[in-house]
Backbone as XML, in Angstrom:
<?xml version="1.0"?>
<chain id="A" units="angstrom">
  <residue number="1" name="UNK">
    <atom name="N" x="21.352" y="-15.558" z="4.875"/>
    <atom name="CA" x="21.173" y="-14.338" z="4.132"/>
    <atom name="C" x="20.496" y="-13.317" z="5.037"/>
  </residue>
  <residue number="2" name="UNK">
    <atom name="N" x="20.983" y="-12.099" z="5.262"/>
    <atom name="CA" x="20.271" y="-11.079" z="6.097"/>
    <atom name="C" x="19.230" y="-10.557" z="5.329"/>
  </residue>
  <residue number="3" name="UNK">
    <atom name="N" x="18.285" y="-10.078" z="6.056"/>
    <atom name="CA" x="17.100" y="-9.296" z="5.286"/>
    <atom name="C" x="17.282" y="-8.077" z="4.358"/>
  </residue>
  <residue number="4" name="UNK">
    <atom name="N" x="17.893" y="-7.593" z="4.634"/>
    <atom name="CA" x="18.716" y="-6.282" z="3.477"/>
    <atom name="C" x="18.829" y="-7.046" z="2.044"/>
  </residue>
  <residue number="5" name="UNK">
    <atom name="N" x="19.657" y="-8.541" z="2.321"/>
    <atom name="CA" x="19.949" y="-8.594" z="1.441"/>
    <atom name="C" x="18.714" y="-9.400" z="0.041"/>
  </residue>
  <residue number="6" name="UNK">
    <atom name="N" x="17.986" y="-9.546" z="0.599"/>
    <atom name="CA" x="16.673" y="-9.591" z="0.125"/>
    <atom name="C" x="16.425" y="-9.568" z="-1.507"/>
  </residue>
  <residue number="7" name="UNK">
    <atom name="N" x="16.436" y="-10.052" z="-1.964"/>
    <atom name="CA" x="15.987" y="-9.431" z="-3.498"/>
    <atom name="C" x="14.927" y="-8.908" z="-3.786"/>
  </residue>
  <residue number="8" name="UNK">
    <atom name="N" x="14.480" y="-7.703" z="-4.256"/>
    <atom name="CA" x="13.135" y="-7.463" z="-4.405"/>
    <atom name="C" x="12.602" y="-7.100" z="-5.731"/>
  </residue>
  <residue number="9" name="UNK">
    <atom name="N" x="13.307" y="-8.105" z="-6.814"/>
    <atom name="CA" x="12.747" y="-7.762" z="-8.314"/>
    <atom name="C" x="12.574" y="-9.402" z="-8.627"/>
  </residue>
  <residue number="10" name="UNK">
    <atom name="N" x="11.547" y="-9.999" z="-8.825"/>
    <atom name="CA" x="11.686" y="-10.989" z="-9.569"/>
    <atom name="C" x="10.594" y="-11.438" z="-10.795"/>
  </residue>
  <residue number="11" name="UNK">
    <atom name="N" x="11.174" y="-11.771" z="-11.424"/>
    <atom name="CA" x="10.467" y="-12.219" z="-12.951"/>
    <atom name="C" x="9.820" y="-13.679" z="-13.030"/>
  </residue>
  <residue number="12" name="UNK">
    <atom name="N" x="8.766" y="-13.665" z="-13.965"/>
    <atom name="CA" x="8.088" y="-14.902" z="-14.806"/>
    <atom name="C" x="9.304" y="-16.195" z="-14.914"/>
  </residue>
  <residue number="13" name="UNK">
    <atom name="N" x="10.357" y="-15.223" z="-15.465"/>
    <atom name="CA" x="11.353" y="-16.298" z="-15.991"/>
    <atom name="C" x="12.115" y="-16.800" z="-14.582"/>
  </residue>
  <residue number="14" name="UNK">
    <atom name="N" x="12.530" y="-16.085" z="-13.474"/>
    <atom name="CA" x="13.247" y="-16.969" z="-12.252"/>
    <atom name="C" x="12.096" y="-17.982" z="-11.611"/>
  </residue>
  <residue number="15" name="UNK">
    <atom name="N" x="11.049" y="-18.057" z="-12.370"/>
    <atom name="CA" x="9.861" y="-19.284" z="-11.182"/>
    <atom name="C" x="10.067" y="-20.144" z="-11.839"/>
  </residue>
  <residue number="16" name="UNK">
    <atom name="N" x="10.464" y="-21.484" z="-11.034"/>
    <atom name="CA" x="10.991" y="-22.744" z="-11.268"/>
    <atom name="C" x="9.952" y="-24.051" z="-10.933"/>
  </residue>
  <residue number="17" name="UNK">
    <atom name="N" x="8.466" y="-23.245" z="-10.112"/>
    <atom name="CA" x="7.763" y="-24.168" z="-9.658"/>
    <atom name="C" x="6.646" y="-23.136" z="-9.217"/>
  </residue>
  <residue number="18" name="UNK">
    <atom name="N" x="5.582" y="-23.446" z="-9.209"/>
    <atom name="CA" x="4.561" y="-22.629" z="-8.479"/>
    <atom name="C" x="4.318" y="-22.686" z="-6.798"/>
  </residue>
  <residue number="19" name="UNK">
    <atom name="N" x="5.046" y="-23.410" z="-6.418"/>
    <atom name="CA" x="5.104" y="-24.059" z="-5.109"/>
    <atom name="C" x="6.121" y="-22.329" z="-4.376"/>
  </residue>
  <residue number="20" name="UNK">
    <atom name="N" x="7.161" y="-22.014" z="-5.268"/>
    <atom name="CA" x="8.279" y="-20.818" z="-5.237"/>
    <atom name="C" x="7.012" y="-19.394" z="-4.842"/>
  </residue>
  <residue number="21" name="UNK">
    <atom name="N" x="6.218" y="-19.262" z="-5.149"/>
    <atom name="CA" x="5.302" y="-18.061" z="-5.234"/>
    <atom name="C" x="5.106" y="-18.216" z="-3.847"/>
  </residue>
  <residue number="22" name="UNK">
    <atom name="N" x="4.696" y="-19.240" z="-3.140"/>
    <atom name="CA" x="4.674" y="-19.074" z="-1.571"/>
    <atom name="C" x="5.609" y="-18.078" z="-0.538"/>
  </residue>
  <residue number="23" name="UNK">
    <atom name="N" x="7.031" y="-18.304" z="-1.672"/>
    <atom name="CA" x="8.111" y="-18.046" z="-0.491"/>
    <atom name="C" x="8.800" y="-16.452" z="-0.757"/>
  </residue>
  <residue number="24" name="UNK">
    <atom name="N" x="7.574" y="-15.879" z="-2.007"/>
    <atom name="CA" x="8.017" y="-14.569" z="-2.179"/>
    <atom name="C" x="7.821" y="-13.597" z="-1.005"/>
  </residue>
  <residue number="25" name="UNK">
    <atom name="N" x="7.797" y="-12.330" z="-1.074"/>
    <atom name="CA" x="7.621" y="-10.901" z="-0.212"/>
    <atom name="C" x="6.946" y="-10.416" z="-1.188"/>
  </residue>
  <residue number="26" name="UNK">
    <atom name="N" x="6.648" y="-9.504" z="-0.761"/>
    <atom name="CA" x="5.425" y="-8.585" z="-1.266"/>
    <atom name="C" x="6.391" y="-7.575" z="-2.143"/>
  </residue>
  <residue number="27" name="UNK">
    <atom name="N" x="7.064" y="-7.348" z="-2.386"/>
    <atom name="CA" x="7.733" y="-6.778" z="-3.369"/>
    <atom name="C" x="8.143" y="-7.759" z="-4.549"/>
  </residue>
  <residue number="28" name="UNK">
    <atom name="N" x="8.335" y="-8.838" z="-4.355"/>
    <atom name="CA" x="8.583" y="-10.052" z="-5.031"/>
    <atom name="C" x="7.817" y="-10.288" z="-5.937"/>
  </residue>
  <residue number="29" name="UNK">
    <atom name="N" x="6.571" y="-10.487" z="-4.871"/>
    <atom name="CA" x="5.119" y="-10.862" z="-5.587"/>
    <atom name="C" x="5.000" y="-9.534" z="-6.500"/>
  </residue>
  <residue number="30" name="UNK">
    <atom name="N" x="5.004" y="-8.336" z="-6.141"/>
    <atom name="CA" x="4.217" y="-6.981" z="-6.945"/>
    <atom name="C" x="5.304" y="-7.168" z="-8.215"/>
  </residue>
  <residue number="31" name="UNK">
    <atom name="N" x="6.547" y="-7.376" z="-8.235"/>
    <atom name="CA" x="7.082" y="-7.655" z="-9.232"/>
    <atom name="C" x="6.994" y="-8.843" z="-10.003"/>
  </residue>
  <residue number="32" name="UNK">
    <atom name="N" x="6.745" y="-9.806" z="-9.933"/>
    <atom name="CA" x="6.425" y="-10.888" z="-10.562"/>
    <atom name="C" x="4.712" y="-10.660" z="-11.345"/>
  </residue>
  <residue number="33" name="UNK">
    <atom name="N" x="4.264" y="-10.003" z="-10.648"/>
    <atom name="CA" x="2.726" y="-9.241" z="-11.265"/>
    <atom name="C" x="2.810" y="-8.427" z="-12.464"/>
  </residue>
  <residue number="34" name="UNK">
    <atom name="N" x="3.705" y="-7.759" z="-12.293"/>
    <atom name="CA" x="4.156" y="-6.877" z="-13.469"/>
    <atom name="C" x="4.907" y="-7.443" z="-14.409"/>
  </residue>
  <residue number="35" name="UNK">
    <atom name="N" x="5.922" y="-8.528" z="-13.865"/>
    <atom name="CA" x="6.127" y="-9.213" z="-15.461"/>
    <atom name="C" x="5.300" y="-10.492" z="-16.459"/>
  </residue>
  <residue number="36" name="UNK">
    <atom name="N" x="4.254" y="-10.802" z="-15.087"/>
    <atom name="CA" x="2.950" y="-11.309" z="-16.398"/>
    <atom name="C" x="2.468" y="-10.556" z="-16.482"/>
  </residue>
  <residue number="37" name="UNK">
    <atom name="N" x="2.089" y="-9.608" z="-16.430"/>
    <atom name="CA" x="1.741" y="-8.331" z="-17.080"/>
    <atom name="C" x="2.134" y="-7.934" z="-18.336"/>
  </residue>
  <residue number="38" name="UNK">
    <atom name="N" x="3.555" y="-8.349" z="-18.080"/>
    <atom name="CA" x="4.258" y="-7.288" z="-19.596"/>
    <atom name="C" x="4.024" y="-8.477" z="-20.121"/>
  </residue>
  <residue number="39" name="UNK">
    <atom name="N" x="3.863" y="-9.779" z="-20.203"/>
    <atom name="CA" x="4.210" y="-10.886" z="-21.098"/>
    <atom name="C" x="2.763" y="-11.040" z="-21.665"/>
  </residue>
  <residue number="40" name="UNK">
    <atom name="N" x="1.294" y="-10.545" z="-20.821"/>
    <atom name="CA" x="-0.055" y="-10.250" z="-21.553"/>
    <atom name="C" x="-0.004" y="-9.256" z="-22.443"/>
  </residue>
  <residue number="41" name="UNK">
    <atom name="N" x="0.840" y="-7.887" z="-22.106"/>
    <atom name="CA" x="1.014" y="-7.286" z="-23.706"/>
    <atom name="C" x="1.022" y="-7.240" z="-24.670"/>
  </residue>
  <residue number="42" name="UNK">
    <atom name="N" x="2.047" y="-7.958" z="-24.398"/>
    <atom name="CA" x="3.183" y="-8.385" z="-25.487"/>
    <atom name="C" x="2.275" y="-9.572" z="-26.329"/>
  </residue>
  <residue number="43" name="UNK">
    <atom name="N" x="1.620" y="-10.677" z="-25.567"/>
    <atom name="CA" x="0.876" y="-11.534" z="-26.006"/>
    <atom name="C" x="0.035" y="-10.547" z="-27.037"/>
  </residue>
  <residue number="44" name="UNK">
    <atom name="N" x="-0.953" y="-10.176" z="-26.414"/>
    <atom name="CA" x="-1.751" y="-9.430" z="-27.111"/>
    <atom name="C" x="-1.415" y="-8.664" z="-28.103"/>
  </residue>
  <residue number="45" name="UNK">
    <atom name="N" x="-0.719" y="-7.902" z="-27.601"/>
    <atom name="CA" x="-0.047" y="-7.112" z="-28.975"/>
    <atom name="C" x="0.484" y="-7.762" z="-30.609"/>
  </residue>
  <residue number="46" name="UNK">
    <atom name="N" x="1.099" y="-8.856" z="-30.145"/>
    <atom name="CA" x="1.450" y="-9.746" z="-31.540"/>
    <atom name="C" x="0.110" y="-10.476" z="-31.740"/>
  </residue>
  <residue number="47" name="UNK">
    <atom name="N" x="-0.723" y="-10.803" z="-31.139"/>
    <atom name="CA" x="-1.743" y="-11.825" z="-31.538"/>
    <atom name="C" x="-3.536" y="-11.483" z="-31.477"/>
  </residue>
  <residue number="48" name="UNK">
    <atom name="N" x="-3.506" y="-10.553" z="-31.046"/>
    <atom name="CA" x="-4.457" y="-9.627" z="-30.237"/>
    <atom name="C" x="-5.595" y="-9.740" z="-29.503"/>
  </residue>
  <residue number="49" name="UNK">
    <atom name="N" x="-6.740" y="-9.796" z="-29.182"/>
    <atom name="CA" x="-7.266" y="-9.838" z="-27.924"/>
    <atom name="C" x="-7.638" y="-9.244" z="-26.903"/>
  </residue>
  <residue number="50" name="UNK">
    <atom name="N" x="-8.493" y="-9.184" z="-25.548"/>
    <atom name="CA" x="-8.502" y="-8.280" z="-24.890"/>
    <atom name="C" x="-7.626" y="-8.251" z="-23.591"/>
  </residue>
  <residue number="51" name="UNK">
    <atom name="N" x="-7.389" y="-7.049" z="-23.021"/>
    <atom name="CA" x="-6.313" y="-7.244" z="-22.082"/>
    <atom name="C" x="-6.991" y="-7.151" z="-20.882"/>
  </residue>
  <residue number="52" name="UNK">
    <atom name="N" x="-7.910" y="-6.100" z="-20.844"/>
    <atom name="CA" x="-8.504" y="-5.553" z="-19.260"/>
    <atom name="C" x="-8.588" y="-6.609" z="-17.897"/>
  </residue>
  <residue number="53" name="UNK">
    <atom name="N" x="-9.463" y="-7.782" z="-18.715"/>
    <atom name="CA" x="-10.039" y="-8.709" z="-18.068"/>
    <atom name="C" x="-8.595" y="-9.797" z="-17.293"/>
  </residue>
  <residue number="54" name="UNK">
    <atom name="N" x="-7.633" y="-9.706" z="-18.569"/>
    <atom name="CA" x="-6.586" y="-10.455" z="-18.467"/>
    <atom name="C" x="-5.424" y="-10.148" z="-17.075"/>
  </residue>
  <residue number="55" name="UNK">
    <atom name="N" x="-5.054" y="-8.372" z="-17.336"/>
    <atom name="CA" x="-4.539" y="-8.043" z="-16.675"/>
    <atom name="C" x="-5.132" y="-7.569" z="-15.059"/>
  </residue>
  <residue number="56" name="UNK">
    <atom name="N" x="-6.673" y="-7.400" z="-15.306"/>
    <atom name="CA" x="-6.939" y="-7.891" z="-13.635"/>
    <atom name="C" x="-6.911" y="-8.955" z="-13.194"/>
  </residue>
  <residue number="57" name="UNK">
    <atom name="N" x="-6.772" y="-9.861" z="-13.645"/>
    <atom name="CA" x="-6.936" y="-11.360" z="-12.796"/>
    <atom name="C" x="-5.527" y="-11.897" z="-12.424"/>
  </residue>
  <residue number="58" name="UNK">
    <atom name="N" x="-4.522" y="-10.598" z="-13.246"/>
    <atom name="CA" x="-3.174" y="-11.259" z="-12.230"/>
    <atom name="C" x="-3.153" y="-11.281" z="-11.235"/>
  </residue>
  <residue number="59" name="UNK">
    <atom name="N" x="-2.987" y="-10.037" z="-10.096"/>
    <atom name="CA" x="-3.123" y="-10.487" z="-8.433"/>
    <atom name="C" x="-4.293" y="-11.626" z="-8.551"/>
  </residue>
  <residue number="60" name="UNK">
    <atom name="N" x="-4.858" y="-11.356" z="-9.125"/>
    <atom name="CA" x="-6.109" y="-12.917" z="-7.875"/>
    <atom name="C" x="-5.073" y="-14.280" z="-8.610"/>
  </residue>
  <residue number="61" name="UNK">
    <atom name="N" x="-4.757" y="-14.541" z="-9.445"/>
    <atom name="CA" x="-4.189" y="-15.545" z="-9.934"/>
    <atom name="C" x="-2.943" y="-16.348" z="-8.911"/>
  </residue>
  <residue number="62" name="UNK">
    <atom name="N" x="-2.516" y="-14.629" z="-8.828"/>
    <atom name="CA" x="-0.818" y="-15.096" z="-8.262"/>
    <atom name="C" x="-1.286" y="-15.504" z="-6.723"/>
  </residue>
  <residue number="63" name="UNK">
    <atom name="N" x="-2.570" y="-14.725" z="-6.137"/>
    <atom name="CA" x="-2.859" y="-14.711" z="-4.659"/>
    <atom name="C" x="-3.315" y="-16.156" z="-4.404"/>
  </residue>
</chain>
């Protein structure tokens, strides 16, 4: 696969293993940040709770 062809959107739902987060890019990763992100929302929103605390500890989580 050439580097162009790269994917640079990926989701909560394409991780098959946590071992996979190693082999992202940094666009990978910033996107995969943002969709536990949206899925703490969304959590919250139907069930409620606080988010602040939640949604900073994604980068350190994913890092």
């Amino acid at each position: 696969m050439k580097n162009k062809d790269v994917i640079d959107t990926f989701s909560i739902k394409d991780l098959k293993s946590p071992e996979m987060v190693k082999t992202l890019n940094y666009k990978q990763l910033s996107s995969l940040c943002f969709s536990i992100r949206q899925q703490i929302i969304e959590a919250c929103s139907n069930y409620g709770g606080h988010l602040s605390s939640n949604l900073g500890d994604v980068e350190l989580t994913v890092a």
